[in-house]
C-alpha positions as CSV (number, residue, x, y, z in Angstrom):
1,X,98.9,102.0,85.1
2,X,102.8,101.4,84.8
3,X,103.1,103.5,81.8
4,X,101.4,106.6,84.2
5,X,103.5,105.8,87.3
6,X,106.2,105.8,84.2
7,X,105.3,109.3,82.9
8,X,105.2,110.9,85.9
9,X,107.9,109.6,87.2
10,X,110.2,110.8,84.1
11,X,108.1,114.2,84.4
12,X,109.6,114.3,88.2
13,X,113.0,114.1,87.4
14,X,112.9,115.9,84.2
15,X,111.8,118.9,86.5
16,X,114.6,118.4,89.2
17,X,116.9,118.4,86.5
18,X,115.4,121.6,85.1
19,X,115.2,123.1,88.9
20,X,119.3,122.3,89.2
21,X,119.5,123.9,86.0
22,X,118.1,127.5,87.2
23,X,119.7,127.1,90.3
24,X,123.3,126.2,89.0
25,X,123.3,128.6,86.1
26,X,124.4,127.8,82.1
27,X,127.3,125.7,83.5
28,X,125.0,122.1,83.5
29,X,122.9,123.5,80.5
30,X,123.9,121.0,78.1
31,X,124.4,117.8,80.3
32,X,121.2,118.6,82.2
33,X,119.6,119.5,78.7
34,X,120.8,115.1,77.5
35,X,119.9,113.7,80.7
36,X,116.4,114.9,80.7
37,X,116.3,113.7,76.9
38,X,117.8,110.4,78.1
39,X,114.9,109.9,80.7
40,X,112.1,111.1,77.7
41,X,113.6,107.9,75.8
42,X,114.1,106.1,78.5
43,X,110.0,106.3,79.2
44,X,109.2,106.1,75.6
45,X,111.1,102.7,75.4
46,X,109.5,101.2,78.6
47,X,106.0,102.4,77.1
48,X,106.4,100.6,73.6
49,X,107.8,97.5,75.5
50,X,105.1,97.5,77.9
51,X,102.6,98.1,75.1
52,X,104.2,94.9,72.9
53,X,104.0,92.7,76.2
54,X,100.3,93.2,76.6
55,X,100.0,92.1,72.8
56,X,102.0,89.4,73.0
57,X,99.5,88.2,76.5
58,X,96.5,89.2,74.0
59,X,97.6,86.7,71.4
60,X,98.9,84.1,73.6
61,X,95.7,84.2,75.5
62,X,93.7,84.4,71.9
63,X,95.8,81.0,70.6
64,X,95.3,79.3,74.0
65,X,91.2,79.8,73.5
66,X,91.6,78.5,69.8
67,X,94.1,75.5,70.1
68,X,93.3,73.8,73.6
69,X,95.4,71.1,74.6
């Protein structure tokens, strides 16, 4: 569920940035162009970090069954 609330939320902005750029004109092209690349990676790093947490609770949980205490 987080990395969809994620997504959507770096598809939001990505399209205000792209609405300020129509609306301003070519002069925020290229900053508008790196920060909508900077949220793209910024999701892409949350989803690979939220994708090795849930391993790492898999395993944990998986080593718990196997070696009680």
């Amino acid at each position: 569920m987080t990395n969809i609330l994620t997504f959507a939320g770096s598809a939001f902005l990505a399209l205000i940035l792209w609405i300020s750029i129509m609306l301003t004109g070519p002069d925020l092209l290229l900053p508008a162009t790196f920060m909508i690349v900077t949220v793209f990676v910024g999701w892409l790093c949350i989803y690979v970090v939220s994708g090795i947490l849930t391993s790492r609770s898999k395993v944990v949980k998986d080593w718990e069954a196997k070696h009680p205490e």
